[in-house]
N, C-alpha and C positions, 0 to 999 in steps of 0.2 A: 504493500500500500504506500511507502513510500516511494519508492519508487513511481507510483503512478502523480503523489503528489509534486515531487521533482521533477517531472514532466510536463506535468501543469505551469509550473513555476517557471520552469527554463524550457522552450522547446529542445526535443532532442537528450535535453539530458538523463532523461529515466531512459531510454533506450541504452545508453552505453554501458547498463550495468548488466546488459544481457548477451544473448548469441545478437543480436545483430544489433553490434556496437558501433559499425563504420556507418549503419544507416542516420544512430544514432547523433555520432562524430558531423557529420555533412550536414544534419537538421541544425546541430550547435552551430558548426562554423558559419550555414550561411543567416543566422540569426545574429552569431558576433557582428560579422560583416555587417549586416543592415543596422543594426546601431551604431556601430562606429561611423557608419556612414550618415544617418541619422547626428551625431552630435558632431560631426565635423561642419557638418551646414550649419548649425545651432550656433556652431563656436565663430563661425566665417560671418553670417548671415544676420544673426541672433533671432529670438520668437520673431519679435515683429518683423525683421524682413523678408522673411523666410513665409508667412503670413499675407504678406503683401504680392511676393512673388505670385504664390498660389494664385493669389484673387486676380492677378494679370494672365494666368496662364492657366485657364480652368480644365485644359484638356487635361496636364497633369493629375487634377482631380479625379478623372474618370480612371485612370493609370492604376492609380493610388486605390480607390475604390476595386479595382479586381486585383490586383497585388497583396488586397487586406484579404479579401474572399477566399484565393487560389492559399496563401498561408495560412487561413483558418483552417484551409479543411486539412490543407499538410499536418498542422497540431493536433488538430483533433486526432489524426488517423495515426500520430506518434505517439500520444494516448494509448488509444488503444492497442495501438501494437505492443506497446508496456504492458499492460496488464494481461494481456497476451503468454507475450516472454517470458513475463518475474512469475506467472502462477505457477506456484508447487504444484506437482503431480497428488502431493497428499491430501490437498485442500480439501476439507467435505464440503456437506451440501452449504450448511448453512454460511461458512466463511465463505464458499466461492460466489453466494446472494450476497453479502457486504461487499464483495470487491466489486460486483459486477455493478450496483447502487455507487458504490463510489465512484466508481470508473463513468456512468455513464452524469453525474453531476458536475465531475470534473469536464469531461466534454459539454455540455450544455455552456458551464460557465465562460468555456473559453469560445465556445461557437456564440453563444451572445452576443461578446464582448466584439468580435472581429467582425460581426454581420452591420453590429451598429455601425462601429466604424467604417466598413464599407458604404453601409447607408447614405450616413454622413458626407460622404465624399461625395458619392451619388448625384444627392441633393443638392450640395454646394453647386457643385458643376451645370444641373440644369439648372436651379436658380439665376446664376448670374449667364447663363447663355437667352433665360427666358426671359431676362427684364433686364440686365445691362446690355442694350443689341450691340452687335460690332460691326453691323453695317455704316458704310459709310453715311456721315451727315452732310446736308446742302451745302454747298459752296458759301462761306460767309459763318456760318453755324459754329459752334463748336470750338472748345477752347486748346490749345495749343498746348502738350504735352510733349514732354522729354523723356520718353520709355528708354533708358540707356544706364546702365550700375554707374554708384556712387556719381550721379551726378542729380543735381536737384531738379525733381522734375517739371518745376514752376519758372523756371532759368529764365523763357522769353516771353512769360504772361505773368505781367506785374498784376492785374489782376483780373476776378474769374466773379461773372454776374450769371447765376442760378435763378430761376424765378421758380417758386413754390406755390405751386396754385392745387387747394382744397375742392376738391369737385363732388358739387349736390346730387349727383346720380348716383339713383336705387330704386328698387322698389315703389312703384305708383309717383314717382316724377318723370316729367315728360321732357326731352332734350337731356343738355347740360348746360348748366351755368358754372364758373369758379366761384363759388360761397368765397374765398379767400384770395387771394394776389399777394404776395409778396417775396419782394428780390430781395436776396440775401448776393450782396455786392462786397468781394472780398478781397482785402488784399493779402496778397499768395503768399509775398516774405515777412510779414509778422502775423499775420490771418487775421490782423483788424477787420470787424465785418461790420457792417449797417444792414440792417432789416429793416426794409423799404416798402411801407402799404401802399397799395395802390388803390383807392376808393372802388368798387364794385362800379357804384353809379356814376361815375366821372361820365359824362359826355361830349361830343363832339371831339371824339379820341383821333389824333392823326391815323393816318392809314401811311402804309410803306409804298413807297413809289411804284414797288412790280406789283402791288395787291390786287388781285383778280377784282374787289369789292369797291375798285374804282372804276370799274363799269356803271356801278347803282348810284356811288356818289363821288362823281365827276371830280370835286372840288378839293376834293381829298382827308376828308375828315367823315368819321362816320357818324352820319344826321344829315349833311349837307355844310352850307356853308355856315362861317360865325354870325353872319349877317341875317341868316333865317329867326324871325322870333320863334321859334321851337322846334324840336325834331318832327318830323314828318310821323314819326311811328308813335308819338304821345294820342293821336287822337285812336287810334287801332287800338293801340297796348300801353295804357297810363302806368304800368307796373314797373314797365320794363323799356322807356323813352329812348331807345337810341343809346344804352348806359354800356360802357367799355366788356362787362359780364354778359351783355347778350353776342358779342361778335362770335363765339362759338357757336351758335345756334343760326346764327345768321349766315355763317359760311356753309352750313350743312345745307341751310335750304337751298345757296344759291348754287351750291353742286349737283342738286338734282336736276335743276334748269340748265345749269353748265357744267356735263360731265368731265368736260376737255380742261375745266378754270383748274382745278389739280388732278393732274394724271396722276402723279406718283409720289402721293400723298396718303398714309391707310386714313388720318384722322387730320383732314386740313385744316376745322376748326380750334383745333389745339395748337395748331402750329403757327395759325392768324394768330389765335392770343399774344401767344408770344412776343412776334414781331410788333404787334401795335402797343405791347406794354415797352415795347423798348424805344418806342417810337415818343411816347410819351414822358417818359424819363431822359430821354436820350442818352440812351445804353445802348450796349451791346449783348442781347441777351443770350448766353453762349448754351447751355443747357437749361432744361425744363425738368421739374418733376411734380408728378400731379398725384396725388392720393385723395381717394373717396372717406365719406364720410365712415362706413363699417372698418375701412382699413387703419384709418386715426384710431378708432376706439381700438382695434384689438393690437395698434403698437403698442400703445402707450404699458397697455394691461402686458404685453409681454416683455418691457422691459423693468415690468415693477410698480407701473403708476408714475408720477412726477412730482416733484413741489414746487408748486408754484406759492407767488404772494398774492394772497388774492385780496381785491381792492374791489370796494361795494361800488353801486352805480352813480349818476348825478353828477353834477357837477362840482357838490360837497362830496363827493364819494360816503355817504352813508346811507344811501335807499338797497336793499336788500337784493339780491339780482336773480332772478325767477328764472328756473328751467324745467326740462320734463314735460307730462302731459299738464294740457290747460284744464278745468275744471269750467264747467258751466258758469257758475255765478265769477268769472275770472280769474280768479286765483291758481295757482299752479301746486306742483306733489311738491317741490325741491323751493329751495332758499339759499342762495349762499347769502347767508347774515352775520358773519362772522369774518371780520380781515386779517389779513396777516398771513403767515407760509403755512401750507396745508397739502397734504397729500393727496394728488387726485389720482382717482382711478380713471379708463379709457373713457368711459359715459363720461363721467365731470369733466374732464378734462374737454371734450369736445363742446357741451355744453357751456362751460367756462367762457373756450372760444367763440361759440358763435349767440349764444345770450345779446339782445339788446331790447327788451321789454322793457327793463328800467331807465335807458339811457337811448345811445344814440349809435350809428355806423361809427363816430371817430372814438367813442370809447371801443367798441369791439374790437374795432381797427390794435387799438392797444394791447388789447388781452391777447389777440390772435398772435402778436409778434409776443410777447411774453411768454406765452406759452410755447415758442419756436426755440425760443431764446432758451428758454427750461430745459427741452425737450432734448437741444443743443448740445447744452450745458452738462447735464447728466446722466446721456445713455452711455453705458456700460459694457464694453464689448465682452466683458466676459461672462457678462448674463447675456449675455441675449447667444451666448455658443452656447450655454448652456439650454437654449428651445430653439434650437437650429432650425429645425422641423416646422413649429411654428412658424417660427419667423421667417421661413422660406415659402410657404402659404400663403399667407401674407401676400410678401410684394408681390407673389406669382399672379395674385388674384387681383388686388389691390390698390398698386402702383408700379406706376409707368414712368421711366425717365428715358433719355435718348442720351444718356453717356455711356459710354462704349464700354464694355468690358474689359477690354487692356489699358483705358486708363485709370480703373481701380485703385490699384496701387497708391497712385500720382494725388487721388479724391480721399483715400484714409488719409493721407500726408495730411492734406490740406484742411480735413475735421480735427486731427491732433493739433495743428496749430492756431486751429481758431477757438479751441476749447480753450487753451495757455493763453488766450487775447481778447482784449474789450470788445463786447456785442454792444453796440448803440443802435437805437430807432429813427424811423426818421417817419410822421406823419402827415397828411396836409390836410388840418383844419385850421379854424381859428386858433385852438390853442396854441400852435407855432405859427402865429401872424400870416395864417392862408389864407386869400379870400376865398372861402371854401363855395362854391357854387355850382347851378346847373352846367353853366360854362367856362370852364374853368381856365388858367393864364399858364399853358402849357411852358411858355417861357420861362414865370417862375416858378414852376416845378422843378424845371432842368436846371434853372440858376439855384435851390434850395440843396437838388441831387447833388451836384459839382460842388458843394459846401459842406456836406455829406458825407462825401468820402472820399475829400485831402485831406490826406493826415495833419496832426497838428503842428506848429510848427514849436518847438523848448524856443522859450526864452532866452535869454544872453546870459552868463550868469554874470554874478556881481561879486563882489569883493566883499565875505565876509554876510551876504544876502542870500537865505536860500533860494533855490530859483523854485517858479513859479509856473504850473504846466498852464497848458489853454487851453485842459479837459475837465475843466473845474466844470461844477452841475450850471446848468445856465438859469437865467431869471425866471420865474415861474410862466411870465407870457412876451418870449423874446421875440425881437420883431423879425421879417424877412429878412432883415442883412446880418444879424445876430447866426450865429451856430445852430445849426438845427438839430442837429443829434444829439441824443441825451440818453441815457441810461433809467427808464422809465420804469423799470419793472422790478426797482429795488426796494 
């Protein structure tokens, strides 16, 4: 029985205490061999870049995954051939039922162990084949990446504009709107980043010079020109006027009328978003990622929940902030009526963000980058390997982005150093001196954006005077020419 358990323990090595000891000898050697080769990457590489490789070279994965399976079942079968070998001729009945119980737990344990881990690997590899695509993106698209060792892969993109857009499709809704917008605009060599809301209802959104939707409105802005007193689409659909969250919906329709406006396109209304959100900041919006509402809820829940600081509604911030099902006589199940950091689960946490019963779009506006910002802040990569599974589910089902699978790598880089780096906000209401309106002054947004996110500049120092940065928290209603980024969510 020992022997079957030092076979467990060591491939290979219960076998060398029997007649076939060279089978035994060759199980060991080539299991030395695969660890020493194993901690030589470890030692060259270390966990994380050895981690990162992988995630740039998912075929590996598939490798790895039947290299786990083809070795489990070699262990397994050196098992039993141990217990095989070692059994005495004298054994009775009832010792040779205890070896054969052992023997066959010991196989289970180790067939478990090597099947997950091939699982594992499995999974990895379709995951990021089924949601990081590695098809080429449009000319223009797509951030500038350095796949090459020991060289940073951020080298000739000072920095990298992401738009995260929350998408209202499910169950009994018609279309898609983005519930949410917001760029997270970063820079690559310290990972300072701004999270950039973009009002849902902004209207009279520029359109990009090639946009097929300057067929419908000539002048180039969608609604028509600034000179119309109102969108054309307020007297059809007062919900929904011509507001930057319907160009999704609006591109679907006008591809059924013009099959030809995107050929080679699977979802052109996601990818108008895009470009007119950058049209509007005057950015360069280099990747997109869109997550549904069911798929917010079961991240959050998979990496644990979040804490957030939650801040009541109003303008005093002290009116309670209603979610959940509504109740007939108006009232709601849920209250957040208590401020301060609090742990939310996937439900709160979504409701959190998208709540404005008690307030307004620019406090949501708020919560929604707060909650980014949280979410940012402290997911865990070693929980979340530890529901691989899940969380491969997940994005499978859930979310969609168009960053390539081999530059992976190059994107963990760039969350590790915006995790070690200040997140600030950047909103356009009133409250940062925006004339926040139907029609809004696209000029100062982009002059607000470009104040946004130039770094600061250190003062001089003085002789004997500490120096003084120019990230100090700014006046509670700074005007347009004032800093507009501010760390809100503190």
């Amino acid at each position: 029985m020992r022997l079957i358990v030092l076979g467990t323990a060591v491939p290979g090595a219960g076998l060398i205490r029997t007649r076939a000891k060279k089978v035994g000898w060759m199980i060991l050697a080539v299991f030395l061999l695969s660890i020493g080769a194993v901690a030589y990457v470890l030692s060259t590489r270390g966990v994380k870049g050895l981690g990162l490789y992988v995630l740039g070279h998912p075929d590996l994965l598939q490798i790895a995954g039947v290299a786990l399976a083809a070795a489990g079942l070699v262990w397994c079968g050196s098992i039993v051939a141990t217990a095989v070998a070692a059994r005495p001729e004298w054994l009775d009945r009832s010792r040779t039922r205890v070896l054969a119980v052992l023997t066959t737990l010991m196989v289970a344990l180790v067939g478990t162990g090597m099947y997950k881990g091939a699982e594992a690997a499995l999974i990895a590899k379709d995951t990021i084949a089924g949601v990081f695509r590695a098809q080429p993106l449009a000319a223009g698209h797509g951030a500038k990446v350095v796949n090459e060792p020991d060289v940073d892969p951020w080298r000739d993109t000072p920095r990298v504009n992401i738009l995260l857009m929350g998408s209202d499709a499910g169950i009994g809704r018609t279309g898609t709107r983005p519930d949410s917008m917001i760029v997270a605009s970063i820079d690559t060599r310290t990972g300072r980043t701004v999270l950039i809301s973009v009002p849902r209802n902004f209207e009279w959104a520029p359109l990009p010079e090639d946009s097929p939707l300057r067929e419908l409105w000539p002048e180039g802005t969608y609604g028509g020109s600034h000179d119309a007193p109102n969108c054309p689409r307020k007297a059809a659909d007062p919900a929904d006027p011509c507001a930057i969250n319907a160009i999704w919906t609006e591109v679907e329709q006008f591809r059924e009328s013009h099959p030809e406006a995107y050929p080679d396109d699977e979802v052109p209304g996601r990818s108008e978003t895009r470009d007119v959100v950058g049209e509007v900041l005057g950015l360069k919006i280099d990747h997109l990622v869109v997550i549904d509402l069911k798929g917010f809820t079961e991240l959050v829940n998979a990496m644990g929940g979040v804490e957030v600081n939650v801040k009541l509604g109003g303008v005093d911030a002290n009116i309670p902030l209603p979610y959940g099902p509504k109740f007939a006589d108006g009232t709601y199940k849920h209250y957040f009526d208590e401020p301060g950091p609090r742990q939310l689960n996937g439900y709160e946490a979504l409701w959190y963000a998208r709540t404005r019963a008690a307030d307004s779009d620019d406090h949501r506006q708020q919560r929604q980058r707060c909650v980014v910002q949280a979410v940012v802040d402290q997911v865990d990569p070693t929980t979340m390997l530890t529901k691989y599974a899940s969380i491969a589910r997940i994005l499978k089902e859930n979310v969609y982005t168009d960053i390539p699978g081999q530059n992976l790598p190059a994107f963990a880089e760039l969350v590790d150093r915006v995790q070690k780096a200040k997140i600030t906000s950047l909103g356009f209401s009133a409250k940062n001196g925006f004339p926040y309106s139907s029609n809004p002054d696209y000029e100062l947004v982009r002059e607000l954006v470009q104040k946004a996110i130039t770094p600061p500049k250190p003062k001089a120092k003085s002789q004997g005077t500490p120096t003084t940065s120019k990230t100090t928290r700014p006046k509670p209603t700074p005007s347009p020419t004032e800093k507009p980024a501010v760390d809100e969510c503190a």
